[in-house]
Structure formats: structure tokens, C-alpha cells
C-alpha positions as a printed Julia matrix, in Angstrom:
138×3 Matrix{Float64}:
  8.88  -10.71  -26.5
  7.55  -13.43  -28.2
  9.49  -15.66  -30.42
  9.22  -18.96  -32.34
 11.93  -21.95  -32.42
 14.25  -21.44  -35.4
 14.43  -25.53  -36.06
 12.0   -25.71  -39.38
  9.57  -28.09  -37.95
  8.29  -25.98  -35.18
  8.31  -22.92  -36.97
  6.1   -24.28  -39.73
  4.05  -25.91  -37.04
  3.96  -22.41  -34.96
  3.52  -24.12  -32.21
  6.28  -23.71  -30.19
  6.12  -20.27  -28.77
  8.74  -18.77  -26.46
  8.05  -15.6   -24.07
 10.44  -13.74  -22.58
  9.67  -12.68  -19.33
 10.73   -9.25  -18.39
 12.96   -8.85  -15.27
 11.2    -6.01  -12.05
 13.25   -5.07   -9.39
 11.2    -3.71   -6.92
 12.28   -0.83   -4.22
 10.34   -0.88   -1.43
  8.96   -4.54   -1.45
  9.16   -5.09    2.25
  6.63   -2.22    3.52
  2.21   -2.33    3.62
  2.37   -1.37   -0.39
  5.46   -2.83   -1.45
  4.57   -6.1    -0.62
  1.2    -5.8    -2.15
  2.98   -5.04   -5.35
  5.73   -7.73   -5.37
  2.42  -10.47   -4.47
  0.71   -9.19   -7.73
  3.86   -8.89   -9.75
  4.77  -12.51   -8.36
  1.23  -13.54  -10.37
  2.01  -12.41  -13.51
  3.31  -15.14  -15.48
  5.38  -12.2   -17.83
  7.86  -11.16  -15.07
 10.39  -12.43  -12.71
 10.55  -10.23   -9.8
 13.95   -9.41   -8.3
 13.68   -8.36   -4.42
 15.52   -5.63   -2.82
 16.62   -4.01    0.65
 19.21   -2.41    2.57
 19.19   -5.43    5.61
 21.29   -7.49    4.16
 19.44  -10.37    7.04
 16.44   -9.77    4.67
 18.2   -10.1     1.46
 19.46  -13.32    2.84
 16.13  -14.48    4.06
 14.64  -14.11    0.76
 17.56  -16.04   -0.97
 17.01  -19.06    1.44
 13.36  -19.12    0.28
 15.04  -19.28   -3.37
 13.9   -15.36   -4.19
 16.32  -13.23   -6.75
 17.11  -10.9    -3.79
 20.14   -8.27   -3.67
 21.25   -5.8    -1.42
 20.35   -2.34   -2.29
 21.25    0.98   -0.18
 19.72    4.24   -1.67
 22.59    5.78    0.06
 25.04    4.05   -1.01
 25.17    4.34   -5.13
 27.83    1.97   -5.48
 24.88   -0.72   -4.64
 22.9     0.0    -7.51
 24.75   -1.96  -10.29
 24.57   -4.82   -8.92
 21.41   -4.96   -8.57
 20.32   -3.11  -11.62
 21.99   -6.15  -13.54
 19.59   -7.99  -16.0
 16.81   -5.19  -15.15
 13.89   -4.46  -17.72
 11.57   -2.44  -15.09
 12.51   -0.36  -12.06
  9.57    0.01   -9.7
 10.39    2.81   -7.05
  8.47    3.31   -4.03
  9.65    5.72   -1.46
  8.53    7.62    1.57
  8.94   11.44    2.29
 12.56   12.24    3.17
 14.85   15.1     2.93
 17.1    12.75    0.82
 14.5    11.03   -0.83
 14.83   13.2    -4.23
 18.33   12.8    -4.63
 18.17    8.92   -4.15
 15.11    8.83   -6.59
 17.09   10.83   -9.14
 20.69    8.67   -8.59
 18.82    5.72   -8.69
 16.84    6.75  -11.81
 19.93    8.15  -13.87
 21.58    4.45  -12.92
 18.97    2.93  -14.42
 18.89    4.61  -17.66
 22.82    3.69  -17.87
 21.82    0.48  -17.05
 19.52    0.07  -19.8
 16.04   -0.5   -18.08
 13.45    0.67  -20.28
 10.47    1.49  -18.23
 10.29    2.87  -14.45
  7.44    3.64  -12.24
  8.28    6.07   -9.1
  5.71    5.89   -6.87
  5.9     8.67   -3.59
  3.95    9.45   -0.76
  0.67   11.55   -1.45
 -2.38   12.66    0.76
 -5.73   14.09    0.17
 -6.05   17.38   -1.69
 -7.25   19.99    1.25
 -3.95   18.43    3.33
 -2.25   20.99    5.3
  0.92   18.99    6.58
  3.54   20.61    5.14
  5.78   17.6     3.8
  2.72   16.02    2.44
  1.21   19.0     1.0
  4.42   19.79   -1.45
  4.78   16.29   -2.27
């Protein structure tokens, strides 16, 4: 969001400009994709990144280095506000599990209550002709 200063000098100047960067917390930052996505997002002068995981040792690694980091168990629900605090953008990436759907969705549904406005779930995938079967419904 872009904005000016309300004191009358620099808005009839126009040039102070103010930009709100928009808050990401990523799930799924510390795997071969994940990270790839958090170094990009960590580029982009428009966002502030907030880091995520269920080992609490990482979430307390990250902090150290002076990351936004929180603890975040798709198992456990009762992590997700917390975490979902100050969020613009959700950025989901998860594996193939048998729970995986039912964390995506109470994850998702927490997010809507907690007013992020845009979320990208990304799952697993393979090639069209695959034959594995938990691939192949994905």
C-alpha cells in the first residue's frame, strides 16, 4: 500500500512515499523448495517473511540469526494463531500424507479467520503418465 506523509509539506512535495510491506509466513521453508522460496521472498523489498516449523531448535535458530520465526505444528491447531498473527500471505507447501488434506484445510480455514487475504498451497505433483498411486491422485 502506498501512502504519502499527512504533514502538508511533504504531501505537496510528494516526495515522501511510504510502502507497506506485506507480511508471508511461509510453511515449509526448511525443505529443497521451501528454502528456495523464502531466499526469493527474502529479495523482495515488498515483504517481510515470517519463518515457520514444528522443531522448536529451528525456530530458535532462526530467532538468534534475528529471523521472525514461530513455532508451527500442522497437528496441533492450537499453533496456528500465533503464528498467523500480523499475516497478509499464507504460502503452503506440503508433501503427500494421509493427513495432509485435513492440515491444509485447518490451516486454510484459520487463515481466513485470521484475516490473510491471499494464500498459495502448493502440493506434491509428478509427470502426467505417473503410475504411483499417491502421486497419481494428487
Amino acid at each position: 500500500m502506498l501512502g504519502y506523509c499527512p504533514c502538508i509539506m511533504c504531501f505537496e512535495s510528494k516526495k515522501v512515499s511510504r510502502i507497506m510491506k506485506a507480511k508471508v509466513l511461509v510453511v515449509g521453508c526448511t525443505g529443497q523448495t521451501g528454502s528456495l522460496i523464502v531466499e526469493q521472498l527474502e529479495n523482495n523489498n515488498l515483504v517481510d517473511v515470517r519463518y515457520c516449523s514444528r522443531r522448536q531448535e529451528q525456530v530458535n535458530r532462526w530467532q538468534s540469526e534475528g529471523k521472525d520465526a514461530v513455532y508451527l505444528d500442522l497437528n496441533e491447531p492450537r499453533t496456528f494463531g500465533i503464528a498467523l498473527a500480523g499475516i497478509d500471505r499464507l504460502f503452503i507447501l506440503t508433501g503427500y500424507t494421509v493427513d495432509m488434506l485435513l492440515q491444509s484445510k485447518t490451516l486454510t480455514d484459520a487463515a481466513v479467520k485470521a484475516g490473510v487475504s491471499h494464500i498459495v498451497h502448493w502440493g506434491i505433483f509428478a509427470n502426467w503418465d505417473c503410475t504411483e498411486g499417491h502421486f497419481a491422485w494428487h
